[in-house]
N, C-alpha and C positions, 0 to 999 in steps of 0.2 A: 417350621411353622413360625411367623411372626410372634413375638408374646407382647408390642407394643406397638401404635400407630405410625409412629416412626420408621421401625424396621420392615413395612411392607412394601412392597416396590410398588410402580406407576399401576400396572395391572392386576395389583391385589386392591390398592384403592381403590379403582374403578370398579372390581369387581364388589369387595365390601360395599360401595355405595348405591351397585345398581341392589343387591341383598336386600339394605335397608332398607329403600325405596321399595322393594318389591312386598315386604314383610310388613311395611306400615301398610300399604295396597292392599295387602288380602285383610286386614281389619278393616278396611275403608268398603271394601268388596262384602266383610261380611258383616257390617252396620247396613245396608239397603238390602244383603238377601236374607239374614236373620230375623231381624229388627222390624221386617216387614209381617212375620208372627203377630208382634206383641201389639203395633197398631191397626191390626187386623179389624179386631173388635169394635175399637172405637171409632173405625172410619167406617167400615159397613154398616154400625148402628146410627150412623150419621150423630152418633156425642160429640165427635171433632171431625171439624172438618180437619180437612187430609193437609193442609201444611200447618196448621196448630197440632194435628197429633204426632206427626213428625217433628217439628221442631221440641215440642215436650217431652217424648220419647230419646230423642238424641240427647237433650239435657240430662234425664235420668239414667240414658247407658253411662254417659262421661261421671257420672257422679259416681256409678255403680263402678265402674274401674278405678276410680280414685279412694276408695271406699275399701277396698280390696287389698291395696298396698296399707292402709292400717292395721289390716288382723291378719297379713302374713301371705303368705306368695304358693300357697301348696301347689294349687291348679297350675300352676305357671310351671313350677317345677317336676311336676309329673311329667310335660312333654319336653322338658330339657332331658329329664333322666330318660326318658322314653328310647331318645337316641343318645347311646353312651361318647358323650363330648368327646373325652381321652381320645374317639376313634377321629375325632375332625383335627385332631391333635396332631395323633402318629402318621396320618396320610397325609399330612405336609399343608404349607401355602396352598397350592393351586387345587387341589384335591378338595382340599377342606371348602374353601370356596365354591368350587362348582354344587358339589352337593346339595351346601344351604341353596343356593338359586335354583338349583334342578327342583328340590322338596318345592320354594316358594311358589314358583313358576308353575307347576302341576296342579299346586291345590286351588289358585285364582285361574286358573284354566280351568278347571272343574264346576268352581263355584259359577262363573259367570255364564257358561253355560246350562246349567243347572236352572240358572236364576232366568235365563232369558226364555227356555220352556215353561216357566210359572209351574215349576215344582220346586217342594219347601223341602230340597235336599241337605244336610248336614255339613255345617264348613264344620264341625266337629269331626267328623268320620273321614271329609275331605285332607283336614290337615294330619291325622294320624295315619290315615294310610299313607299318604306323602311320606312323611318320616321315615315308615314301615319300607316305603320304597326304595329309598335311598341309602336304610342303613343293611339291606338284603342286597342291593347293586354296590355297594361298597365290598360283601365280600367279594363277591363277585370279582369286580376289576381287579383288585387284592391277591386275589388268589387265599384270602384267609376261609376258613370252617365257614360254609353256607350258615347264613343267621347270625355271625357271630357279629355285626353288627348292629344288634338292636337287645334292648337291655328287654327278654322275655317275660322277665317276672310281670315287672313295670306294663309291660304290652297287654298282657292277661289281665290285668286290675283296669285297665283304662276300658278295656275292649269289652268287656263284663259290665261295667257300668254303663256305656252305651247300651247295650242290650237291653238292659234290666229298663231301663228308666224310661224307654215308649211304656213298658206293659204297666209302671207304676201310676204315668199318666192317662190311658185309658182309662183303665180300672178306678181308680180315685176320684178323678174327674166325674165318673157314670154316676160312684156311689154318693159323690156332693150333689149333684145335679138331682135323684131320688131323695137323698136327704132336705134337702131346699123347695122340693115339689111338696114333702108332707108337711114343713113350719111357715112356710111362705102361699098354702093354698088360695090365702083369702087374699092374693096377689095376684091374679090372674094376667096382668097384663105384665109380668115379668117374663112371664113364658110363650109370648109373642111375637113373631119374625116383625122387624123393621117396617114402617107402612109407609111408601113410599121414597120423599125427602124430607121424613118428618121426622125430629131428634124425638127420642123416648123419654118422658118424662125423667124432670131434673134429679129425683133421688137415685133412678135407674141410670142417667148419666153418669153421676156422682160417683157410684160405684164402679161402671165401666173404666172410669179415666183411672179409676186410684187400682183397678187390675193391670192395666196398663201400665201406672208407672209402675205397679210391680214388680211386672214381668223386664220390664225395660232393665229398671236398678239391678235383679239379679241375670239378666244378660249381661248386661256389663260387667261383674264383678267376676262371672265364669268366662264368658269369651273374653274377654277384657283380657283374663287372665292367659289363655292361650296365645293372645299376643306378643303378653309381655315376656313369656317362657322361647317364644318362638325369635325374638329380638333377642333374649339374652345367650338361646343359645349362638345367636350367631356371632357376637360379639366374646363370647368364653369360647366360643371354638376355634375362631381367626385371630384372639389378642390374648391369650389366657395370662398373660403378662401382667396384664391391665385391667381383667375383670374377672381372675378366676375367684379371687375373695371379694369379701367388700374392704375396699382401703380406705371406707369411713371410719372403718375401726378404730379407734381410740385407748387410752389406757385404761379409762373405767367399763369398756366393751369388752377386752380383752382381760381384763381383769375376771369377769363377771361369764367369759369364757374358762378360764385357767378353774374358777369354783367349780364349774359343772365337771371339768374332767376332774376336777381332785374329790369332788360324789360321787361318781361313778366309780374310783380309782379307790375309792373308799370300800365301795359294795364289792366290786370284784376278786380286791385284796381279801375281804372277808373268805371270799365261796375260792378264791386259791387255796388260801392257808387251814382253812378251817377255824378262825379263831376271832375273835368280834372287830368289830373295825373302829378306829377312835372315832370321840367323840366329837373330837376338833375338829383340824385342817381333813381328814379323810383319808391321810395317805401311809397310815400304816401300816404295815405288812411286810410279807418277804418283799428283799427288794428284789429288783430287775435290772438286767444289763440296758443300757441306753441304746436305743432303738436306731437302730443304721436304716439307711434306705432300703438293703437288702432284707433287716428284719422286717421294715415295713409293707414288704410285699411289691417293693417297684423296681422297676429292672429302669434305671438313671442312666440317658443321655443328655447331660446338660447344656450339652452344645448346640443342639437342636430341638431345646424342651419337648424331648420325647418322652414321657411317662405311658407306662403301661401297669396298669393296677392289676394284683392279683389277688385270690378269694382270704380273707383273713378269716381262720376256724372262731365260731361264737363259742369259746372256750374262753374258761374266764385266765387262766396263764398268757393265753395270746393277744385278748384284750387287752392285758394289762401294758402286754409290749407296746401295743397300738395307742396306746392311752396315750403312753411316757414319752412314745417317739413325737406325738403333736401337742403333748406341754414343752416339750424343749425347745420343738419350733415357736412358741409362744415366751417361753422365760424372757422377762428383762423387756420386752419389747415396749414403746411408747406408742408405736401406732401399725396395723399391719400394713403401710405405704413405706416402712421403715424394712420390710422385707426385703434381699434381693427379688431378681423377677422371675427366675428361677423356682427359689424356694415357695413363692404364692402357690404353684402350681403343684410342687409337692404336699404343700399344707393341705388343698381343696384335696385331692386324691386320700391326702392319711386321715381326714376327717370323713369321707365320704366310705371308706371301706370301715371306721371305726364305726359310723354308722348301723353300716348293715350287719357288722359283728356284732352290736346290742339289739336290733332289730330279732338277725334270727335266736340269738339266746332267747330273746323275751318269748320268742314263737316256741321254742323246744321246751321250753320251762313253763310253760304256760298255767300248767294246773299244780305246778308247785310254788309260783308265786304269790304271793300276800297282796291284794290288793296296792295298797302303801306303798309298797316296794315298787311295783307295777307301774304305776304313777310315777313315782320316782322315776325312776330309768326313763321312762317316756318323758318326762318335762325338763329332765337332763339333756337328752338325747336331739329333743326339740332345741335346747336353746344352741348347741353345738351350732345346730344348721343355718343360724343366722347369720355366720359368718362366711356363708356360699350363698343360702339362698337368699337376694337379695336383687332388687334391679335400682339405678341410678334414678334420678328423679325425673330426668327427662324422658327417658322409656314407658312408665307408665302416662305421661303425661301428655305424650305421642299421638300413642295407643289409643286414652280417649277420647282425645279430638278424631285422632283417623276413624273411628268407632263409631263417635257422636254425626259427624259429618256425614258418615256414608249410613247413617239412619236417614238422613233428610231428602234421598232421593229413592227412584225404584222399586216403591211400595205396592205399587198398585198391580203387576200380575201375579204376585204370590195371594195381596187379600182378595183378589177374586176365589181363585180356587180354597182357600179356606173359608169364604163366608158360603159360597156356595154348591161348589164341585164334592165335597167329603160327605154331605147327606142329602138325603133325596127332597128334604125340606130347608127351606134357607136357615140360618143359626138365627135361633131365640136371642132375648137378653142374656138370660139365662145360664143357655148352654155359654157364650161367651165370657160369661162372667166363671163360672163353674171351670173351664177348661184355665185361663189365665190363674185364677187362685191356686189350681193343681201343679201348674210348671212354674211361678214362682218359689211355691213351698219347695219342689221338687229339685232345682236348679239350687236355693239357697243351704239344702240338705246336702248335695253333691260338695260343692262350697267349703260344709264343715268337715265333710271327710276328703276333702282334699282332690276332687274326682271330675274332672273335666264329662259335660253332659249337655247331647245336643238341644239347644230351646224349640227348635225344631218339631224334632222325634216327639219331646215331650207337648209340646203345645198341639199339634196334629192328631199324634195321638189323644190326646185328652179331647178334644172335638168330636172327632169319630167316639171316643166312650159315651158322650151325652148325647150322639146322637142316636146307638143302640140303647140306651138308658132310655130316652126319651120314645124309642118305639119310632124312632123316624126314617128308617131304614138307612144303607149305603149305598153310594154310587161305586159299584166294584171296578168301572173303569178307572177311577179315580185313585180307589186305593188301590189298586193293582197297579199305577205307575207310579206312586206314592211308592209304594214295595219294591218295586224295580231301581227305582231310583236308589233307595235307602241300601239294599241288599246288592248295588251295583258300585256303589262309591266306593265301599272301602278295596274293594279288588281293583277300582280305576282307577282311585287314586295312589294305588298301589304300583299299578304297570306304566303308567302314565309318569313319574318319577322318575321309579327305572329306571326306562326307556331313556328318559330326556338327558343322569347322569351319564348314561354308558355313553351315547352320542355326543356328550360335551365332552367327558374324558376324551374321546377318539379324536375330538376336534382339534381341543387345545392341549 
């Protein structure tokens, strides 16, 4: 596997660049079938016309992704860990390549088909199944343990959230829309379908456009994110040389690194020895042998940056090993571009496994931790991960143009079927207003727990909640291919992947 731009021959270039190209595509794909939700509203209640609500709306997805890389990168990194990187590692150059393009290539295959029926299918569902499909055909061709390519835990928490968050936006939606009928009564004309080509009076505008950019800001900041997760993996999986850490790192980063392991190192020492931990530097205690590769849990072939991570016990003795073996790789250091290229790629693994050794402790320990302490560990734990999860500045920057851009076309057969296919009455101000306040709230909550969630599911759903709320009944044909669609993606975009690596494999 290449670890730098340099060492890829003519046909991994090509191959990286058709990737990127395809990886900005599917965000360009999914700002006109997404985003086509959020200006939903505003263009069937005639508040914007239809290239003012789109060009508004694509300002506020690019804002809502740029916005995203200030408070941190979780959603991004969900679908990096989703499929375990190491694996685009050990399968080599051309392996690792075909894969990313099989996953890319599947899910804008999906999506745009999806989008050309004028159904408001899931490029959330769309690209995780992709992932799902590629890291199950990897074992596959492999010959490795079926599933042994897809990081499960990760897959369950992502897959769970999807689920959960249509029934959140029904239901909330229904109960805002009930709630706004009994303080808003002596408003009659808010709970009115659109009367012909006439805009709704200006304060009911007013509100329409500012759900809208809502919805728009926190689409960008979640899909946004899945972009930037979906670039980075492909870039740490083909170059891990070059982008397995951030090599913005500096001395006062690494510095401010080296504190958080000597807290930790501090806490753990304590629950080793039994005896209190200093009050200083943190690093008192029994000591420890100096953490080898082998202590660290990675089976080192340097010659071909092969690492393969193994499970590190959340035992505070073995932590501690893990602790000391990625402060050493840290001591002295002025910048981490001062790495070998080699080493980068063992740091990201020995920081990634030390990870999920304070994760699951904190999970087993759970009812015997102190608050305080809880905290701790967690904001310890958190700042470790800055020094992986990260994306360069052109990536997010990409992202929102590709994002922004493909909001400004395509809009119009998705809001047909959301202003008037999901109930048997055309959509109120109201219900539209009530549905976008529920999937922005909805979407910017996902956000904070780090949870990639389709705007989709949630906005759709929250439609359909105000329009049984509202006693307006459903068109079941509608949701019935609404359903098909939704309960159909994650299994197409799952075989559809497959499919496509096994056949590249074969090819090339």
């Amino acid at each position: 596997m290449a670890s730098t731009l340099s060492d890829l021959s003519f046909v991994g270039l090509l191959i990286l660049g058709i990737s990127l190209a395809v990886a900005f595509g599917f965000e360009f794909v999914n700002g006109f079938h997404d985003t086509s939700n959020a200006v939903a509203t505003v263009i069937y209640t005639h508040s914007l016309k239809p290239v003012q609500a789109v060009v508004w709306s694509g300002l506020w997805n690019f804002l809502g992704v740029m916005y995203a890389t200030t408070t941190g990168l979780a959603v991004a990194f969900s679908i990096v860990h989703l499929l375990p990187v190491e694996l685009l590692v050990d399968l080599g150059q051309r392996a690792g390549l075909l894969m990313v393009a099989s996953l890319l290539i599947a899910a804008v295959i999906w999506n745009v088909g999806t989008w050309y029926l004028g159904l408001p299918a899931s490029s959330s569902h769309t690209l995780i199944g992709a992932v799902l499909g590629v890291g199950l055909a990897g074992s596959f061709v492999t010959g490795t343990p079926l599933g042994g390519g897809v990081n499960w835990g990760k897959a369950e928490e992502v897959i769970l959230s999807l689920l959960i968050s249509p029934l959140i936006g029904f239901a909330c939606a229904g109960l805002l829309l009930a709630l706004t009928k009994r303080l808003m009564a002596s408003r009659p004309e808010l709970f009115e379908p659109p009367h012909g080509q006439a805009p709704p009076p200006s304060w009911i505008r007013c509100l329409l456009v500012f759900t809208c950019t809502g919805v728009s800001f926190a689409h960008g900041s979640n899909d946004g994110q899945k972009g930037i997760g979906l670039i980075m993996l492909v870039l740490i999986g083909v170059l891990p040389g070059a982008y397995a850490v951030n090599l913005r790192y500096g001395k006062p980063d690494i510095a401010a690194t080296v504190s958080s392991l000597d807290q930790l190192r501090g806490y753990f020492g304590k629950e080793a020895n039994g005896t209190s931990a200093s009050d200083g530097d943190g690093v008192q205690g029994r000591p420890v042998d100096q953490a080898t590769p082998t202590a660290l849990g990675l089976n080192v072939e340097w010659g071909n940056v092969s690492l393969t991570t193994a499970h590190v016990d959340p035992t505070a003795p073995a932590i501690l090993r893990q602790l000391d073996g990625v402060r050493a790789d840290l001591d002295g250091r002025q910048s981490l571009a001062d790495l070998p290229v080699t080493e980068r790629w063992k740091l990201r693994l020995g920081l990634l496994q030390l990870r999920q050794a304070v994760l699951d402790y904190m999970k087993g320990h759970a009812p015997m931790l102190p608050a305080s302490e809880r905290l701790a560990l967690g904001t310890s734990e958190e700042r470790l991960m800055r020094v992986t999860e990260y994306a360069p500045n052109w990536v997010p920057m990409g992202v929102a143009l590709a994002l922004g851009f493909g909001t400004m076309i395509g809009w119009k057969r998705i809001v047909v079927t959301v202003g008037e296919k999901i109930g048997k009455t055309h959509l109120t101000y109201a219900q539209g207003a009530c549905a976008e306040i529920t999937a922005a709230a909805t979407i910017a909550a996902a956000d904070g727990y780090g949870l990639p969630v389709s705007t989709t599911h949630v906005l759709s759903s929250g439609i359909a909640g105000t329009m049984a709320a509202n006693g307006s009944g459903l068109q079941w044909s509608t949701i019935r291919n609404l359903l098909m669609a939704w309960v159909l993606t994650l299994p197409a975009a799952i075989m559809l992947s497959a499919t496509l690596y096994v056949i590249f494999s074969w090819l090339f």
